[in-house]
C-alpha positions as MATLAB code, in Angstrom:
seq = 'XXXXXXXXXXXXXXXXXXXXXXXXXXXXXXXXXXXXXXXXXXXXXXXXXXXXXXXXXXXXXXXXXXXXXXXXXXXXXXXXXXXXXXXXXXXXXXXXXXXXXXXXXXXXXXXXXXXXXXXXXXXXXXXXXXXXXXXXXXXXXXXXXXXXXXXXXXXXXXXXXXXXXXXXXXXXXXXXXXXXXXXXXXXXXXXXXXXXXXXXXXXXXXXXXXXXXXXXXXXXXXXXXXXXXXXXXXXXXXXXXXXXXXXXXXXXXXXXXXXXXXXXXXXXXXXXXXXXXXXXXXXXXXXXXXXXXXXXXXXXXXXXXXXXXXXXXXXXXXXXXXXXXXXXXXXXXXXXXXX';
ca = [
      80.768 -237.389   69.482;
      80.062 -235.983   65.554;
      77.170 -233.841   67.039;
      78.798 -232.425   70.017;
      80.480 -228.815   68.716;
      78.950 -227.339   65.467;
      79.905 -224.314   64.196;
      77.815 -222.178   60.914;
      78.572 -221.865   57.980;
      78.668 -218.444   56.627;
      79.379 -216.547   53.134;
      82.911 -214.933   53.261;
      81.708 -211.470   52.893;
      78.991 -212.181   55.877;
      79.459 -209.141   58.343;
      77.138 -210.136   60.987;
      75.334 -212.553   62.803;
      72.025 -212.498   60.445;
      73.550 -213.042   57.860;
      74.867 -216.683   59.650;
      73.119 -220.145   59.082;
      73.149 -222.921   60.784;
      74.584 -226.071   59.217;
      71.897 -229.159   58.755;
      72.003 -232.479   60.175;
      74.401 -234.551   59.346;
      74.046 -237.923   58.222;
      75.649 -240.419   60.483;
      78.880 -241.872   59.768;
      78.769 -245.989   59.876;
      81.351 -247.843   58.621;
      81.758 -250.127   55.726;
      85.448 -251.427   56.671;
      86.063 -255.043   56.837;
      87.452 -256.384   60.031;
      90.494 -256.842   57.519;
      90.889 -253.225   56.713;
      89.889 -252.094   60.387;
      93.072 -254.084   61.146;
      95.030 -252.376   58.299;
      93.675 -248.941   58.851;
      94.964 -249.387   62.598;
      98.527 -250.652   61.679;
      99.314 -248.128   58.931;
      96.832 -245.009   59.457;
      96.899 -245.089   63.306;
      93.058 -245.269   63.031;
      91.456 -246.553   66.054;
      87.645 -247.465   65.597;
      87.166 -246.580   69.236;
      88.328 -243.027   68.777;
      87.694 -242.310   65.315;
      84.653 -240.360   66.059;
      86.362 -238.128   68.783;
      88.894 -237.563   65.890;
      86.903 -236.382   63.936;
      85.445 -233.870   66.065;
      88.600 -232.547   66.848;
      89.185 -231.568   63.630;
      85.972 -230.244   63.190;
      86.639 -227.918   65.839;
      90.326 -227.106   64.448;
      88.145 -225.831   61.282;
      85.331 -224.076   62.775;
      88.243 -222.466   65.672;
      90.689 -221.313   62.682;
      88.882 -221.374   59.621;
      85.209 -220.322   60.284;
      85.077 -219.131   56.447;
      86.130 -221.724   54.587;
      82.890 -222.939   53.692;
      83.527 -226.729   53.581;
      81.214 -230.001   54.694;
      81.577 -231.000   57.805;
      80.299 -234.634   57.761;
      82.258 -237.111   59.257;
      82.922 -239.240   56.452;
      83.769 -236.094   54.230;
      86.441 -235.253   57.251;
      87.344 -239.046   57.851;
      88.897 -238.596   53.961;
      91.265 -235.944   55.181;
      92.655 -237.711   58.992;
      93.275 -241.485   57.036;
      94.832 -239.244   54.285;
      97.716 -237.828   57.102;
      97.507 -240.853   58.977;
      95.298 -238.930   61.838;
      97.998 -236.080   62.530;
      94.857 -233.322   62.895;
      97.440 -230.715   61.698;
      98.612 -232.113   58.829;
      94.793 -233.259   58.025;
      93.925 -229.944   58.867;
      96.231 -228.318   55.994;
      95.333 -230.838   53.633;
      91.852 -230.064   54.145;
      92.564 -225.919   53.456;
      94.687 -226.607   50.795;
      92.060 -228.715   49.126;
      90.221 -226.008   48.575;
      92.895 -223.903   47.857;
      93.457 -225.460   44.980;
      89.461 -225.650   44.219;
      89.419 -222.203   44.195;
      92.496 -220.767   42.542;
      92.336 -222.723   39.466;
      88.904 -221.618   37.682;
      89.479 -223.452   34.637;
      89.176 -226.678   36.154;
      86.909 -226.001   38.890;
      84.071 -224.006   37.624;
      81.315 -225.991   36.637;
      82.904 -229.433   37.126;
      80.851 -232.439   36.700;
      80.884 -235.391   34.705;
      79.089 -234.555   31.748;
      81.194 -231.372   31.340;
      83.998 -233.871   30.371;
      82.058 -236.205   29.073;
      84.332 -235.513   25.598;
      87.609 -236.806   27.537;
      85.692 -240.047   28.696;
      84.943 -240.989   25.806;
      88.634 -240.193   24.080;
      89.473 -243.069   26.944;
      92.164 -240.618   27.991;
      91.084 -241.798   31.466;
      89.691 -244.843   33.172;
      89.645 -247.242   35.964;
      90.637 -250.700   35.257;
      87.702 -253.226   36.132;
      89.753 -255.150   38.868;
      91.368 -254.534   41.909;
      94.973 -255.331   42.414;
      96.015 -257.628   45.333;
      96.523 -255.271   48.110;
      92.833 -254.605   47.138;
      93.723 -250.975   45.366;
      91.942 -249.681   42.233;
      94.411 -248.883   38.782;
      93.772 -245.684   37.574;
      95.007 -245.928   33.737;
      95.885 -242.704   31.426;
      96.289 -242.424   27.577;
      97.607 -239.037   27.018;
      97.726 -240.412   23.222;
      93.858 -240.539   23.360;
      94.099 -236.867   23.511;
      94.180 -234.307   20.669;
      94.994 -230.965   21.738;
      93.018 -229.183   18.989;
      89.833 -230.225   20.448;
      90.115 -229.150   23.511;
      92.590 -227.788   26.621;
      94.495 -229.840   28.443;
      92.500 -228.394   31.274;
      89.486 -230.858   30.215;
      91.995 -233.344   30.634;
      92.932 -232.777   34.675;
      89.129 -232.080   35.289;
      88.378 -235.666   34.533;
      91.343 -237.077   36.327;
      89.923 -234.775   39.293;
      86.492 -236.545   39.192;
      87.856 -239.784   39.052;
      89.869 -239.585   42.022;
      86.821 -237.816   43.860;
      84.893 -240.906   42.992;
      87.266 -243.269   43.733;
      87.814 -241.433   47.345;
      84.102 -242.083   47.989;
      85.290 -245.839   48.962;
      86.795 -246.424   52.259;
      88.526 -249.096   51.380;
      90.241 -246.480   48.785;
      90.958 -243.861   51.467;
      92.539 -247.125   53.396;
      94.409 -249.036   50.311;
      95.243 -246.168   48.462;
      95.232 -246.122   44.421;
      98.108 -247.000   41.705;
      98.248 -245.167   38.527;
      99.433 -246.659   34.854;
     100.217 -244.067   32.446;
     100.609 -244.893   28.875;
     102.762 -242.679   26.921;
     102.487 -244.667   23.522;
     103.049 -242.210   20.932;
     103.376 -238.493   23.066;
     105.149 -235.865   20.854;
     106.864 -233.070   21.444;
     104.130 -231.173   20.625;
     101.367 -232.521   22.676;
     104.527 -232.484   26.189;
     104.826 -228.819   25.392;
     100.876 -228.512   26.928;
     101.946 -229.947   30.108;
     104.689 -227.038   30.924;
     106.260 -226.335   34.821;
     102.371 -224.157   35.593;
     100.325 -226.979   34.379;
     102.876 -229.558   36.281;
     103.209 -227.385   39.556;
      99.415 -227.149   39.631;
      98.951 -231.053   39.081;
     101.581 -232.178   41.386;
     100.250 -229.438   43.855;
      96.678 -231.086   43.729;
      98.083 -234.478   44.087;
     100.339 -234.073   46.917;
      99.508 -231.560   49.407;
      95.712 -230.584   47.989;
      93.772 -233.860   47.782;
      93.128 -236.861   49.984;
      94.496 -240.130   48.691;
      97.297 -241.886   48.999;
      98.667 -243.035   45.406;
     101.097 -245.852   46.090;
     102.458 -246.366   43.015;
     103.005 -244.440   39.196;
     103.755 -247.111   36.460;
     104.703 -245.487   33.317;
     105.434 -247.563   30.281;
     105.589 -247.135   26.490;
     107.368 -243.624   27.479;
     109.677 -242.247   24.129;
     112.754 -240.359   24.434;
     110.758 -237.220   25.222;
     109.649 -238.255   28.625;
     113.210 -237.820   29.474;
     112.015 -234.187   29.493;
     108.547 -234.218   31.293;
     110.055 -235.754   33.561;
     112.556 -233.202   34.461;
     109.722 -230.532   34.339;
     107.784 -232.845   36.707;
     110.680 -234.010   39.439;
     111.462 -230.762   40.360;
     107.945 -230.373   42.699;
     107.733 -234.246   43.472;
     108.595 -235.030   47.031;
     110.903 -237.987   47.537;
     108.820 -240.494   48.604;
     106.554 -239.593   45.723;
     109.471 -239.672   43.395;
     110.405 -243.183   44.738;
     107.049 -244.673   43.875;
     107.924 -243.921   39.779;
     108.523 -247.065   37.784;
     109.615 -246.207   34.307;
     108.990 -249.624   32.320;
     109.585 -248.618   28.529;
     108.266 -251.382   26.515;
     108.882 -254.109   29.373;
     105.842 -255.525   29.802;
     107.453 -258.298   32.338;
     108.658 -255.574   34.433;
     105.443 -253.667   34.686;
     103.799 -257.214   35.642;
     106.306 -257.514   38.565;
     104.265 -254.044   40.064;
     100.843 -255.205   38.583;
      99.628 -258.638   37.530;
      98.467 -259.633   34.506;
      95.665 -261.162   35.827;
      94.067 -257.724   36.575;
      95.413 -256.154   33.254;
      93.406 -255.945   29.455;
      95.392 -257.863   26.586;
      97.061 -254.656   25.873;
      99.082 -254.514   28.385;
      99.715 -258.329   28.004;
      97.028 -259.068   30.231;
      94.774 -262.115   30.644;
      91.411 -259.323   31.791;
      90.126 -259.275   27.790;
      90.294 -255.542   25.923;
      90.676 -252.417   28.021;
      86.764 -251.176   27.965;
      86.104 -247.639   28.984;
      82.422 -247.932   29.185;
      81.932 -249.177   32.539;
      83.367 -246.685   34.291;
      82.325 -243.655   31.740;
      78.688 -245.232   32.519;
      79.557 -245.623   36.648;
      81.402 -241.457   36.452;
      77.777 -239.906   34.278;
      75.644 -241.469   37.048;
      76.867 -240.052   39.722;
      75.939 -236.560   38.225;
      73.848 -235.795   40.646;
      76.035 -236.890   43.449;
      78.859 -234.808   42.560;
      76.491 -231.900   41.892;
      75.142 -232.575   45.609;
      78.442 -233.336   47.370;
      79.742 -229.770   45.736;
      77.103 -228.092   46.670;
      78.672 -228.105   49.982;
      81.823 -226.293   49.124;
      82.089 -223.169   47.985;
      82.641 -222.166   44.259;
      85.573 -220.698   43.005;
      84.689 -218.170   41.877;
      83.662 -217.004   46.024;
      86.372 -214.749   47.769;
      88.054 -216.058   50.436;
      90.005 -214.695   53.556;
      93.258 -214.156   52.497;
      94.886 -216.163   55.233;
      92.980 -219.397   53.844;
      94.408 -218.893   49.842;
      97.073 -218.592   48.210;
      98.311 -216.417   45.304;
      99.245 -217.904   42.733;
     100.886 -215.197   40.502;
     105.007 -215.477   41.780;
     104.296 -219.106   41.034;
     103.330 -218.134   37.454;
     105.720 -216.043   37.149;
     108.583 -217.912   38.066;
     106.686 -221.392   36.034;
     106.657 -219.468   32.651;
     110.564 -218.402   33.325;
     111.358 -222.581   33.988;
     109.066 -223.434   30.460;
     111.472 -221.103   28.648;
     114.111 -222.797   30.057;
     112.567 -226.255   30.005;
     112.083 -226.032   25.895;
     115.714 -226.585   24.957;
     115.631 -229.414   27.450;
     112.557 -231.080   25.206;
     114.070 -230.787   21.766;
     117.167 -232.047   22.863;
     115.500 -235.461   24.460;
     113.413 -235.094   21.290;
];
């Protein structure tokens, strides 16, 4: 079914059929589910193996039909990320999909020239990293230090770039796209200097990404160690977070039995009163820089953002500026006070 309708892929400011090229072959899809996750996938994804293929042609003919320009891949695993992402609805995938790289292309300073060794600075702060073991419902723990930042070195725009090519990583597993991933956020020692950085833009723009721009399903956000001042990022965040997204927020101060009764101890490093040994970042720092040449490949495919798009396929982002500087000025009183 994956080779039956293709369409081209041509440069948004193409005027006419020479200037149109054909797409290449496409690898074929095979997949790597267990007969487990093939039954999991079916029960909460609506994923049938027998049509997944027709599926995804569908949608590839949803894109080519109503968004010839967007310059994206095509593949069928690439598009199998988007369907298991909105559980096979093709219009909901379909949105996803465009607002994917929406977001790619109307944030330049975290999308130009992003690749792991561009960050390579924040992976080695340990701002970000991937705990070693899975959790039981077989889902990777994505674990951030904003204290392992300091803002003088660089933006806090480094900071989402290498959260961004984690998840993409991470997405690169079916058994992700299937189980999801859980985050633990660590907010040991945050002032109100370094929250000020992450104002209502930043936050819209995050939670944008996150939500409605990227495909994967995060099932859970543990925070612990937060201080009074989270009280305030919060507020700037909940505003944009969709209930059931809201509803998957465990705040667990400095309980360290309650964040055990979301994610074991077994799986956890000793400082997070864990039995896995000390949190080490160099595993996946080492696994993220060698797959240079994989993101640089899988990119490749997409268009930069710096290309112009059809207006019907982007989004401005200037009202939402607008109105996000207005809420910061609002927002600041807010932080002193929970300060």
């Amino acid at each position: 079914m994956s080779g039956g309708s293709d369409c081209t892929r041509t440069s948004p400011s193409a005027g006419s059929a020479s200037d149109t090229e054909p797409l290449p072959a496409r690898p074929k899809y095979v997949c790597s589910l267990s007969a487990d996750l093939v039954t999991k996938a079916r029960e909460e994804l609506q994923e049938k193996p027998e049509w997944r293929l027709r599926d995804v042609q569908a949608l590839r003919d949803m894109v080519c039909k109503d968004y010839p320009y967007l310059g994206t891949c095509l593949d069928d695993a690439f598009l199998l990320r988007f369907l298991r992402a909105r559980k096979f609805d093709y219009d909901r995938a379909l949105q996803l999909l465009v607002n994917y790289h929406t977001c790619r292309r109307s944030w330049p300073e975290v999308f130009n020239n992003l690749k792991p060794s561009a960050i390579k600075p924040v992976l080695e702060s340990g701002f970000v990293t991937v705990l070693p073991r899975l959790d039981p419902e077989g889902r990777h723990v994505v674990c951030i230090r904003p204290d392992r930042w300091t803002p003088s070195n660089y933006p806090i725009t480094e900071n989402i770039r290498a959260i961004y090519l984690t998840l993409e990583k991470l997405i690169q597993s079916e058994e992700t796209q299937v189980n999801g991933i859980v985050i633990l956020a660590d907010y040991k020692g945050v002032s109100l200097s370094k929250a000020s950085h992450f104002g209502p833009f930043v936050a819209k723009k995050v939670i944008g990404i996150l939500q409605d721009g990227f495909p994967i399903r995060i099932k859970a956000v543990n925070i612990i160690n937060e201080p009074r001042i989270f009280k305030g990022i919060f507020a700037i965040i909940k505003p944009f977070l969709k209930e059931k997204i809201a509803n998957r927020f465990f705040l667990h101060g400095c309980d360290l039995n309650s964040l055990h009764q979301n994610i074991p101890p077994v799986i956890l490093p000793e400082e997070y009163g864990g039995t896995a040994g000390k949190l080490d970042i160099s595993a996946w720092n080492e696994l993220l820089l060698a797959s240079e040449e994989d993101f640089l490949h899988d990119f490749s495919q997409l268009l930069l953002p710096c290309d112009s798009s059809p207006h019907d396929t982007l989004v401005s982002g200037d009202a939402d500026e607008k109105q996000c500087d207005d809420s910061l000025r609002g927002m600041k009183p807010q932080l002193y006070y929970c300060y």
